[in-house]
DOROMAR-792566 format. One record per residue (C-alpha): x, y, z. Coordinates in steps of 0.2 Angstrom, whole numbers, plus 2048, in hexadecimal, padded with zeros to 3 digits. Each point is the difference from the previous one (the first is absolute). Layout:
<pts>
XYZ...
</pts>
This chain:
<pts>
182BF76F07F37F37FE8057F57F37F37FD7F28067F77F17F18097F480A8108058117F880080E8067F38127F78008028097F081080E8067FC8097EE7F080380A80A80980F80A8077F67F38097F77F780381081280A80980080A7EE7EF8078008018038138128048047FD8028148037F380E8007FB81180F7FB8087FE7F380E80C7FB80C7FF7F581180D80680C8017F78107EE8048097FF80E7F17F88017F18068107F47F68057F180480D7F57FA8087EF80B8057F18007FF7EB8077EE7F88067FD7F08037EE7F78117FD7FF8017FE7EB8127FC7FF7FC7EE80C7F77F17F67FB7FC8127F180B80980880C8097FA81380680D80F8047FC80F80C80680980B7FB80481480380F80A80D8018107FC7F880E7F57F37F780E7F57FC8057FE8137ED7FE8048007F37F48107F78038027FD7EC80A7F27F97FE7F880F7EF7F57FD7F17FE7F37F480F7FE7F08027FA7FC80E7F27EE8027FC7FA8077EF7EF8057FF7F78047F07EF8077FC7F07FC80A7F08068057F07FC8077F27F37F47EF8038057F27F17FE7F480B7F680E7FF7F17FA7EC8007F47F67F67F17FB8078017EF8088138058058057FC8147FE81480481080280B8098117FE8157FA7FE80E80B7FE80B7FD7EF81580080080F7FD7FA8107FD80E80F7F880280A7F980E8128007FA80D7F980C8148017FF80D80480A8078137FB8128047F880481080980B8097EF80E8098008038158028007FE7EB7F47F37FE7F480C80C80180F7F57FD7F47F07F17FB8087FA8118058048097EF7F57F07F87EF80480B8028137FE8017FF7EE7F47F07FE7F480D8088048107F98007F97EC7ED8038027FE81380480280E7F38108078068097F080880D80680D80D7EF80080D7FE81080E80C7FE80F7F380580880D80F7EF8058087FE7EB7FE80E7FE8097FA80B80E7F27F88018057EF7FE8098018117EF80180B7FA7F17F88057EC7FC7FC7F67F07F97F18017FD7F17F37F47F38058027F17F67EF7F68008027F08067EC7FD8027F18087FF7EC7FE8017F58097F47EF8018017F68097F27EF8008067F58077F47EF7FA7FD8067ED7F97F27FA80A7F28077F87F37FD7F38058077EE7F280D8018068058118118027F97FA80B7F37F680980C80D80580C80C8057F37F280B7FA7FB80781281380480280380B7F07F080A8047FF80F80C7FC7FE8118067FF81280A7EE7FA8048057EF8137FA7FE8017FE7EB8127F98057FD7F38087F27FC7F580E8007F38077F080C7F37F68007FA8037ED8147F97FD7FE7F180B7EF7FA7FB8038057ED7EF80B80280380E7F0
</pts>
C-alpha cells in the first residue's frame, strides 16, 4: 500500500473501530512459492489490552496456510466508493479518486484449543445474531459438531498500516460537496460512507 502520511493513522482505536464496523477480513499467507488468501468474520479480542482479532477458518485452510508457523497478513477493509470531479469547487484539480478506509494487520496466529474454538465460534454466532428479531445463539452440542470441521485462530497484532483516505486533500467546499453528492440519490450515493468522511473532516 502506498504510504501517504495525509492518509496515515497509527491511531489502533482507529483500527479497531475500522474491524468493528466491518467485521470481514482477508487472511494472507506466503507458503513456499505460495501465496493463500482466504475470507472469514473477525472480532476484536476485548478481553486482550493489546490489539488482537479472533476468528476462526474452515478445514483445510489451516494446512494451506501452515499457521503458527510465520507472520500473516489480515486485511480489513471498510467502506469506499467512487468520488466524481464534478462534486469539486471550481478551480479544483478535476481528477476522479477513489475514497477508503483499510488496514494491513500483521501477527503471527495462535491456533486455539477444541474449547477455545467453540468459545470463539459461539462469540461470532451470537455477535451476529444479537441484531435479527428472532436471534438463534449456538446450541453448545450442535457447536461441538461443528467445531470439529474448523480451527480457531487468534492473531495478535504486532503491526499494522492504516490508511483512511477520505478526501483530506480537498478544498473545504469540496469536502462539503462530496459529503453532499454521497448522501444524495444516484448511481454513487453511499450515505455511509458519506457518514466517514463527515466524521474525519468534522463536516456536520
Amino acid at each position: 500500500m502506498r504510504p501517504n502520511p495525509l492518509h496515515a493513522s497509527d491511531d489502533p482505536d482507529v483500527v479497531r473501530q475500522l474491524i468493528r464496523e466491518n467485521p470481514w477480513g482477508i487472511l494472507v499467507s506466503r507458503t513456499g512459492e505460495d501465496i493463500v488468501a482466504s475470507h472469514y468474520p473477525i472480532l476484536l479480542d476485548d478481553d486482550s489490552s493489546h490489539l488482537a482479532v479472533l476468528t476462526h477458518v474452515g478445514r483445510p485452510d489451516d494446512t494451506f496456510h501452515q499457521f503458527g508457523a510465520q507472520e500473516v497478513l489480515l486485511i480489513v477493509q471498510g467502506r469506499h466508493g467512487y468520488i466524481s470531479p464534478s462534486w469539486y469547487a471550481p478551480g479544483a484539480i478535476p481528477a476522479p479518486t477513489w475514497n477508503f478506509s483499510v488496514a494491513h494487520c500483521y501477527g503471527v496466529p495462535q491456533v486455539l484449543d477444541e474449547e477455545e474454538n467453540l468459545a470463539v465460534l459461539a462469540r461470532l454466532v451470537a455477535h451476529f445474531e444479537r441484531h435479527v428479531t428472532e436471534p438463534m445463539y449456538l446450541d453448545p452440542e450442535w457447536g461441538r459438531q461443528l467445531s470439529t470441521g474448523t480451527v480457531g485462530i487468534r492473531l495478535p497484532i504486532s503491526r499494522f498500516i492504516c490508511k483512511i483516505k477520505l478526501s483530506q486533500d480537498k478544498d473545504p467546499v469540496t469536502q462539503r460537496q462530496v459529503v453532499a453528492a454521497l448522501r444524495r440519490p444516484g448511481p454513487y450515493q453511499h450515505p455511509e460512507l458519506a457518514s466517514d468522511l463527515a466524521r474525519v473532516l468534522d463536516i456536520e
